[in-house]
C-alpha positions in Angstrom: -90.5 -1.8 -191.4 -90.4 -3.4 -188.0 -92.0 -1.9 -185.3 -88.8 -2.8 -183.4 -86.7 -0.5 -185.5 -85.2 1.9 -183.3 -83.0 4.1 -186.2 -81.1 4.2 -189.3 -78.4 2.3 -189.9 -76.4 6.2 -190.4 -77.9 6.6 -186.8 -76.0 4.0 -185.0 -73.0 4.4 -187.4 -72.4 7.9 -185.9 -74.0 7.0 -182.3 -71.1 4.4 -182.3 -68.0 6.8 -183.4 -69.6 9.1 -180.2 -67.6 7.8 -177.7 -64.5 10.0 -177.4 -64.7 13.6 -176.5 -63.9 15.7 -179.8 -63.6 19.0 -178.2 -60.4 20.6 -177.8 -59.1 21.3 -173.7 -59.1 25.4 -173.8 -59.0 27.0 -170.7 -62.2 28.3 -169.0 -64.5 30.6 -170.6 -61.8 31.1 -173.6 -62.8 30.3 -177.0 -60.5 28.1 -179.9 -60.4 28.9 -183.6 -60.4 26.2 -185.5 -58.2 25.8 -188.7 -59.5 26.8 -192.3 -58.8 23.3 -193.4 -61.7 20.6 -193.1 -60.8 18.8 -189.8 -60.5 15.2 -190.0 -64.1 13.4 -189.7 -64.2 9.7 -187.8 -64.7 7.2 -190.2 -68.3 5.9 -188.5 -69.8 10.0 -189.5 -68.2 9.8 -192.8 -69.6 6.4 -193.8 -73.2 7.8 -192.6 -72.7 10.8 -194.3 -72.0 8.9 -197.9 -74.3 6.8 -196.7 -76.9 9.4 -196.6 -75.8 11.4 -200.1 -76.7 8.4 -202.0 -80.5 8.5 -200.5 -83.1 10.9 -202.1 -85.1 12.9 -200.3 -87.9 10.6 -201.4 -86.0 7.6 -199.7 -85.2 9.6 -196.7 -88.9 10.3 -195.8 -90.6 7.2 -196.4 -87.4 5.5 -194.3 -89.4 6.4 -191.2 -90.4 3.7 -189.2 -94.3 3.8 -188.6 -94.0 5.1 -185.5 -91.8 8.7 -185.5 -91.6 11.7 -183.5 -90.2 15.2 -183.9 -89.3 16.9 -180.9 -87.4 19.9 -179.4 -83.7 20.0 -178.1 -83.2 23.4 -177.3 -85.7 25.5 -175.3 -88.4 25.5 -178.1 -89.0 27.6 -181.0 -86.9 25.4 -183.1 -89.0 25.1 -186.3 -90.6 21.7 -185.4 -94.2 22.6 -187.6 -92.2 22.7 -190.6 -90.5 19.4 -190.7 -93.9 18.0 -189.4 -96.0 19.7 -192.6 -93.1 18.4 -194.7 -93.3 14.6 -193.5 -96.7 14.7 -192.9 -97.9 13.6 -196.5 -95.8 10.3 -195.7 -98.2 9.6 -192.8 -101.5 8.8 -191.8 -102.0 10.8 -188.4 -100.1 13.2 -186.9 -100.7 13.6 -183.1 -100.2 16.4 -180.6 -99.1 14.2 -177.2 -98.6 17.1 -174.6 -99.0 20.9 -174.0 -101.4 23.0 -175.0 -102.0 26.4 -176.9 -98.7 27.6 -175.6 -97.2 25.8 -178.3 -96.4 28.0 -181.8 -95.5 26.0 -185.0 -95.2 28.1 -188.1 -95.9 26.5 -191.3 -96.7 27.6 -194.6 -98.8 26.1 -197.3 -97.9 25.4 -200.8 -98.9 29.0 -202.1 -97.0 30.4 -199.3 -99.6 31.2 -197.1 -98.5 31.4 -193.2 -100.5 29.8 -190.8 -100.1 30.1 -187.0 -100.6 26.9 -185.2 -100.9 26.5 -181.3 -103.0 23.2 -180.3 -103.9 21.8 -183.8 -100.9 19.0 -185.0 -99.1 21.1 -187.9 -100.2 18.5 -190.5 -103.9 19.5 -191.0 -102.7 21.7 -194.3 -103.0 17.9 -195.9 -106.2 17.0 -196.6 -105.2 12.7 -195.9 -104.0 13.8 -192.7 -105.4 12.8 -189.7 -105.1 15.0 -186.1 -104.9 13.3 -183.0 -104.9 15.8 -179.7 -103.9 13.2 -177.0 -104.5 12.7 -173.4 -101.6 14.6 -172.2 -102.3 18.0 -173.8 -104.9 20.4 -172.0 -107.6 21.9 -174.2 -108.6 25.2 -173.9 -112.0 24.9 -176.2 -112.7 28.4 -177.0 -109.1 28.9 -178.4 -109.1 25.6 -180.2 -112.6 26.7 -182.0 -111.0 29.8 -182.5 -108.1 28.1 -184.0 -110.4 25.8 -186.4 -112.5 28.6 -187.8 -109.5 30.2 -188.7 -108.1 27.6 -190.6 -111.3 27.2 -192.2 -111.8 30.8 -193.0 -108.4 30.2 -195.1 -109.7 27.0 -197.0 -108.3 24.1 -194.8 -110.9 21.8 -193.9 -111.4 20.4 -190.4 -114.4 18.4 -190.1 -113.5 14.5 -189.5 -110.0 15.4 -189.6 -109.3 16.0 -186.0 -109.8 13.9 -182.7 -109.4 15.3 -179.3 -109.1 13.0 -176.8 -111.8 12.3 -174.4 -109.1 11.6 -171.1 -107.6 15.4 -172.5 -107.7 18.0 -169.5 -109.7 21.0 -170.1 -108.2 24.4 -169.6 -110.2 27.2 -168.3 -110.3 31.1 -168.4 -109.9 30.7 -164.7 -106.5 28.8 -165.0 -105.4 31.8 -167.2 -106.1 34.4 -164.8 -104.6 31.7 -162.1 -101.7 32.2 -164.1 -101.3 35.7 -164.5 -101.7 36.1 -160.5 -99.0 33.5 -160.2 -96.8 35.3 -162.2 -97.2 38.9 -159.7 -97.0 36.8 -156.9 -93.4 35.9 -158.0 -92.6 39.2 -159.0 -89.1 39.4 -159.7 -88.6 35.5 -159.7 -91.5 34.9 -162.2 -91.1 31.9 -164.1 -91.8 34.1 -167.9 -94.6 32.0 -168.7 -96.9 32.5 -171.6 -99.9 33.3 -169.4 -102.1 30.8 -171.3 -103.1 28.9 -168.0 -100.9 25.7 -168.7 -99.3 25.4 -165.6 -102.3 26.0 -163.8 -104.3 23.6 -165.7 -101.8 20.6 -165.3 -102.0 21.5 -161.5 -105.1 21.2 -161.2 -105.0 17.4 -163.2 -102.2 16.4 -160.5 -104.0 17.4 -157.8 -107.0 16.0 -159.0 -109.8 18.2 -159.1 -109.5 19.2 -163.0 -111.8 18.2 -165.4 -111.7 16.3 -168.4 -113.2 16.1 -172.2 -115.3 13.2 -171.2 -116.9 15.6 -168.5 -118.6 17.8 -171.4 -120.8 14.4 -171.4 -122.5 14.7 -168.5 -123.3 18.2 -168.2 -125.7 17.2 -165.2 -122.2 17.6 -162.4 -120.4 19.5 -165.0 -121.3 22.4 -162.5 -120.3 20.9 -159.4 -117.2 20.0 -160.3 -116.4 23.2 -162.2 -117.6 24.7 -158.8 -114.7 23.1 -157.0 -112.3 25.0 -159.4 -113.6 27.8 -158.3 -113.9 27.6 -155.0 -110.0 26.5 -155.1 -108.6 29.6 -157.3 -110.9 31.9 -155.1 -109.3 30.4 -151.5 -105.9 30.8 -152.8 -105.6 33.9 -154.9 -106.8 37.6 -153.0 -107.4 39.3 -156.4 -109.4 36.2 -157.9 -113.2 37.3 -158.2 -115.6 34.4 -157.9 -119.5 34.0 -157.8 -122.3 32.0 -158.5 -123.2 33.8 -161.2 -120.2 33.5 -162.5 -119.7 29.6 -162.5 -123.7 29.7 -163.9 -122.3 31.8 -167.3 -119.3 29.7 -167.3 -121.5 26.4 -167.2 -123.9 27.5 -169.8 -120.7 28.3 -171.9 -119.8 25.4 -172.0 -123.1 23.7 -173.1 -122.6 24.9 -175.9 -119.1 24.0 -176.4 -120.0 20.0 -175.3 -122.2 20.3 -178.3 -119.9 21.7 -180.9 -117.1 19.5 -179.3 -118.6 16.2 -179.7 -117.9 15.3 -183.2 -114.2 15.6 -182.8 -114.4 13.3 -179.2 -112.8 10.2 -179.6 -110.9 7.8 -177.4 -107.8 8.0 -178.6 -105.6 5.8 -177.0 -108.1 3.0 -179.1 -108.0 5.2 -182.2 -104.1 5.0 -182.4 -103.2 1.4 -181.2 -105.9 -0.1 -183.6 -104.2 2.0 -186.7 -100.8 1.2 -184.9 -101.8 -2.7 -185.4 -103.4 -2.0 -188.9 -99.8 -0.7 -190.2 -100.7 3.0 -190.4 -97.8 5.8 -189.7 -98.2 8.1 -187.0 -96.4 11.3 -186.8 -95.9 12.5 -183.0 -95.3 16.5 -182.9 -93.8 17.8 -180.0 -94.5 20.9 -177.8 -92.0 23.4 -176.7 -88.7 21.0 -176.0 -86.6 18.9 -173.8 -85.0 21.7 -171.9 -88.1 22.9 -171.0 -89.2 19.2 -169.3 -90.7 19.1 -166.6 -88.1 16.8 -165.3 -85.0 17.0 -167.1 -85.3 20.8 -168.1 -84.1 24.2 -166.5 -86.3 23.5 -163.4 -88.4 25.7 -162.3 -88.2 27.6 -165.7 -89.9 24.8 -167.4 -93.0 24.1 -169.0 -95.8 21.5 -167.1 -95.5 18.5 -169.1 -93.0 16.2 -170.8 -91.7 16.9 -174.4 -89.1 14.6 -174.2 -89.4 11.5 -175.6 -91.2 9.5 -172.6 -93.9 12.2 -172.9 -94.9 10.5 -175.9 -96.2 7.2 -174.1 -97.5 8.6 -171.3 -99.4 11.8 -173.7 -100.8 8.5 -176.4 -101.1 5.5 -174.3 -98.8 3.8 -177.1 -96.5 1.3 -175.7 -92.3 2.5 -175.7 -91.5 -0.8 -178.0 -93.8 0.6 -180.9 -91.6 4.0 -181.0 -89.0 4.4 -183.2 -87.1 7.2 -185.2 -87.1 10.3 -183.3 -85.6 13.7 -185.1 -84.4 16.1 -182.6 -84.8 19.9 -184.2 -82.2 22.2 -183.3 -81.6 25.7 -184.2 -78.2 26.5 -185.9 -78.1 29.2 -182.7 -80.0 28.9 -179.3 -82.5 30.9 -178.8 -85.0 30.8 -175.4 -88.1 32.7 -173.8 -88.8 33.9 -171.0 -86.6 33.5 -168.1 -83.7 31.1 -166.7 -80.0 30.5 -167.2 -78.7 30.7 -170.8 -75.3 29.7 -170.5 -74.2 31.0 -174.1 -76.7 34.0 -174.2 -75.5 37.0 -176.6 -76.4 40.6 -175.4 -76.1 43.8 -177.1 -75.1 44.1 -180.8 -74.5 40.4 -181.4 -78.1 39.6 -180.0 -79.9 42.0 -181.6 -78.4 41.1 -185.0 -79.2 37.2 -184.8 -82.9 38.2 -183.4 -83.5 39.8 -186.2 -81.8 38.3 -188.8 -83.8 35.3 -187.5 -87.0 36.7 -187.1 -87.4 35.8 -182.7 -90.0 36.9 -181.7 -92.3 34.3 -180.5 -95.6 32.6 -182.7 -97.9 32.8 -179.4 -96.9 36.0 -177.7 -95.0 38.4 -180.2 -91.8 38.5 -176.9 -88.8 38.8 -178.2 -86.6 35.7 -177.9 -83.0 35.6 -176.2 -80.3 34.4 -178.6 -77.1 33.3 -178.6 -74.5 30.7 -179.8 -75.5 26.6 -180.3 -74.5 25.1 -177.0 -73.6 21.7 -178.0 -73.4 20.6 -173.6 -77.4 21.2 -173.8 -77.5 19.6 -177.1 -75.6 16.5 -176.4 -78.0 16.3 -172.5 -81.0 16.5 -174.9 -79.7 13.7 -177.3 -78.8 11.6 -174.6 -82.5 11.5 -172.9 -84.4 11.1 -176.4 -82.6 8.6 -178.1 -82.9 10.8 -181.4 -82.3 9.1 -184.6 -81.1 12.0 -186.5 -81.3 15.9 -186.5 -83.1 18.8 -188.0 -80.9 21.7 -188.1 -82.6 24.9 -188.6 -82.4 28.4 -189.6 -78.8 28.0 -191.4 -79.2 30.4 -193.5 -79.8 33.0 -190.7 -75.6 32.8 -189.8 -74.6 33.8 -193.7 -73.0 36.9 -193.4 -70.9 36.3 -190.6 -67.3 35.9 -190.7 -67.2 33.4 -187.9 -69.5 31.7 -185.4 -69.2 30.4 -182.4 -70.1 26.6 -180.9 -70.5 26.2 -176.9 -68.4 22.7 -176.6 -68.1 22.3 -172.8 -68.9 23.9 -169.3 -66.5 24.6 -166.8 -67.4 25.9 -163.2 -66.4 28.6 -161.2 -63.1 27.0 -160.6 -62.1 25.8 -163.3 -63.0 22.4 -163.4 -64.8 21.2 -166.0 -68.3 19.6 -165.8 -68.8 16.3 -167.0 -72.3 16.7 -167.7 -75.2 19.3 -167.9 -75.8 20.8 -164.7 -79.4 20.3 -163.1 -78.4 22.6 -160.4 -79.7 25.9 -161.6 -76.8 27.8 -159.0 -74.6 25.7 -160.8 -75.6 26.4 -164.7 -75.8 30.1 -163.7 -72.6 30.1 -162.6 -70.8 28.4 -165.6 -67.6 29.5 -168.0 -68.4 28.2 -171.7 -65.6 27.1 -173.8 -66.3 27.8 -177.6 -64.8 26.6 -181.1 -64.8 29.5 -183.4 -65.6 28.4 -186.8 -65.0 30.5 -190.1 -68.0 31.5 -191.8 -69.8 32.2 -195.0 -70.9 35.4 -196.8 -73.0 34.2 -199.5 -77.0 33.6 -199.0 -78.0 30.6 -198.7 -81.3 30.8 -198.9 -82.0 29.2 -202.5 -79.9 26.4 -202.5 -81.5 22.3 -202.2 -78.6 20.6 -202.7 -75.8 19.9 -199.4 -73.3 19.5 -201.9 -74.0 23.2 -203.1 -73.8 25.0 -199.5 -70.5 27.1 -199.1 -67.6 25.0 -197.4 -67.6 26.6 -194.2 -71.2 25.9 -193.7 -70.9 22.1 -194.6 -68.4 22.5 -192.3 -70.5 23.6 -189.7 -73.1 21.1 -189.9 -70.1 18.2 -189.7 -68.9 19.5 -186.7 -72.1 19.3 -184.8 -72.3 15.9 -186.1 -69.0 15.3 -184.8 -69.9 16.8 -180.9 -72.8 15.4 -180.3 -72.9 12.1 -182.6 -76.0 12.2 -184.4 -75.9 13.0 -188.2 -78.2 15.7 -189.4 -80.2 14.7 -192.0 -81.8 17.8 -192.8 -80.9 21.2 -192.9 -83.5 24.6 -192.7 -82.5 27.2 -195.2 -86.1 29.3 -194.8 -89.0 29.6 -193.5 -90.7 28.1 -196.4 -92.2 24.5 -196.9 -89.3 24.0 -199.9 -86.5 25.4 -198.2 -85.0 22.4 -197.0 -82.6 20.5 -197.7 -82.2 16.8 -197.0 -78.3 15.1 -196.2 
């Protein structure tokens, strides 16, 4: 496949019927129930959607062009590990390109064996597999050896099968406390991070003064520099301890970490652009998800890097032209942590029943997650900036039982008027009325079924109209947690 290839034919079939608005004019904040009978589908979805029943799975996969990427379009959490340990067999790396160990991807192995994942790419369960950890994650080492022996401990084998990239940032214990003092110093503002020092750790790289991979090579200033940390969290933070004797333990810490480290130390941006030119397929997993961007997310109740799609090139060193199908994962409901506007947030009852129905509570801190209904404005904003090529829609089978469900089609503000876009004004977005579709429902599980023809017609249903709002076609569908519980469209 050409390198040039920028999505399925399906892709810009559906992409191209996108152009008129779908959604129904209901006044503000009032929902519209949609009739039992299957609405009429634009003839560019329908031809993708035949289009895409005649491929097998089989075909599906090894459709990818050499260069893909999975990435988040809610506010993470969407189930990205899995469909990366699913495709990951059909490529030959699999690379990590921002973030750091506040990332969670759940994944289980064949036997059915859970493993947590928070800085290791999700496709080291297969033994071909190669893990890159670009330049644009940070690396906190004792967590990522942590990480390794666990994985080893369960059988998975991680010598010569995971480069770290020597232009990585390193992330200290230090930006972890940072973190937590950031957090009290907001107090009732706090941003709800995951107190894992990421934030901290990319401020430190912007303002230069962090340290880097390649600096666990020349342990002679590794001290010096490390000292300028220091000195800097120490100056700006009252509770942050700091001495010499400290910063001496620290340094001989690491020592031994620079020794350990080495094997896995490569230069990356080399490593992928020579496989890129010998034909191999690379596999880019994304960290938490666009509406957590740096830029284009729910600012300042955001993560510190880029997980949209432009994160990629800048988090590889891999030039935009070589990219090509991107799959946007999105739950079949919303769910987000920590804190910031959630326009279509359910509280009480209806919360409680879809967190735990769906199991939200988070892979790296336990928190319980916010839920509520898909909101197809955020979705649509998150398509727009990534270009996706198709959709993962996950966690289907967590709505079966309800007799209908709700879908967020369009914003309007305090008076009335209706937005025409997502809001980057968080006053704004706070301040919103959502208009919903109501949908019927489905009672049976669905759980056990592989086949789209075989799922219930109101949840076929359900999947169409998301194609239909947002114009992108899902081609695969999360029915459980498990490796096999998917189903491809």
């Amino acid at each position: 496949m050409s390198l040039s290839t920028l999505s399925h034919p399906a892709a810009a079939a559906a992409a191209a019927g996108s152009g008129k608005s779908l959604s129904p004019a209901v006044p503000a904040g009032h929902s519209v129930r949609l009739p039992k009978t299957r609405p009429h589908v634009p003839a560019a979805v329908s031809a993708a959607t035949a289009a895409v029943h005649a491929d097998s799975a089989e075909d599906r996969v090894s459709a990818l062009s050499q260069v893909s990427g999975v990435l988040g379009s809610q506010w993470g959490d969407e189930g990205k590990g899995k469909l990366v340990d699913v495709l990951a067999p059909r490529f030959d790396i699999v690379a990590r390109c921002q973030g750091g160990a506040n990332a969670g991807h759940t994944i289980y192995n064949a036997e059915g064996k859970k493993f947590a994942l928070h800085l290791v790419p999700s496709g080291i369960l297969h033994e071909g597999t190669l893990c890159v950890v670009g330049n644009g994650a940070v690396i906190h080492v004792p967590g990522f050896f942590g990480e390794i022996d666990g994985l080893e401990s369960n059988g998975v084998r991680c010598d010569g099968r995971i480069l770290v990239s020597d232009r990585a940032h390193l992330l200290f214990d230090l930006h972890q406390v940072v973190d937590g003092l950031r957090e009290a110093e907001l107090e009732n503002s706090f941003i709800g991070t995951t107190k894992r020092g990421i934030g901290p750790c990319y401020s430190s790289k912007v303002t230069r003064n962090g340290l880097r991979v390649c600096d666990l090579r020349h342990m002679d200033t590794f001290g010096d520099k490390l000292d300028v940390l220091f000195k800097d969290a120490a100056s700006r933070f009252q509770g942050f301890e700091y001495s010499k004797s400290m910063l001496k333990e620290e340094v001989e810490r690491y020592k031994r970490f620079a020794e350990r480290l080495e094997p896995f130390i490569a230069d990356t941006v080399h490593v992928l652009n020579e496989s890129i030119q010998q034909k191999k397929k690379i596999l880019v997993e994304g960290g938490q998800a666009t509406m957590l961007d740096i830029d284009f997310g729910t600012y300042p109740f955001v993560t510190s890097s880029s997980p949209s799609a432009g994160g990629i090139c800048t988090g590889l060193g891999i030039a935009p032209r070589v990219v090509g199908d991107l799959i946007g994962v999105v739950k079949a409901y919303t769910s987000r942590v920590g804190s910031g506007p959630f326009p279509t947030e359910l509280f009480g009852e209806e919360g409680d029943r879809l967190r735990k129905a769906g199991m939200e509570f988070g892979t790296t801190t336990g928190r319980p997650r916010r839920c509520g209904w898909l909101d197809v404005v955020a979705l649509k904003y998150c398509c727009q900036i990534n270009g996706f090529s198709s959709l993962n829609l996950t966690k289907l089978d967590v709505l079966s039982g309800m007799s209908e469900i709700k879908v967020g089609v369009s914003y309007n503000q305090a008076d009335g008027q209706k937005l025409q876009s997502f809001p980057g004004d968080l006053d704004t977005l706070e301040q919103v009325q959502v208009n919903y579709e109501v949908l019927p429902g489905w009672q049976s599980d669905i759980s056990s079924i592989r086949s789209y023809n075989e799922l219930p017609q109101a949840a076929r249903r359900y999947v169409e109209r998301i194609e239909e709002l947002v114009g992108v076609p899902v081609h695969y569908i999360g029915v459980g947690p498990g490796r096999d519980a998917l189903i491809y469209k």
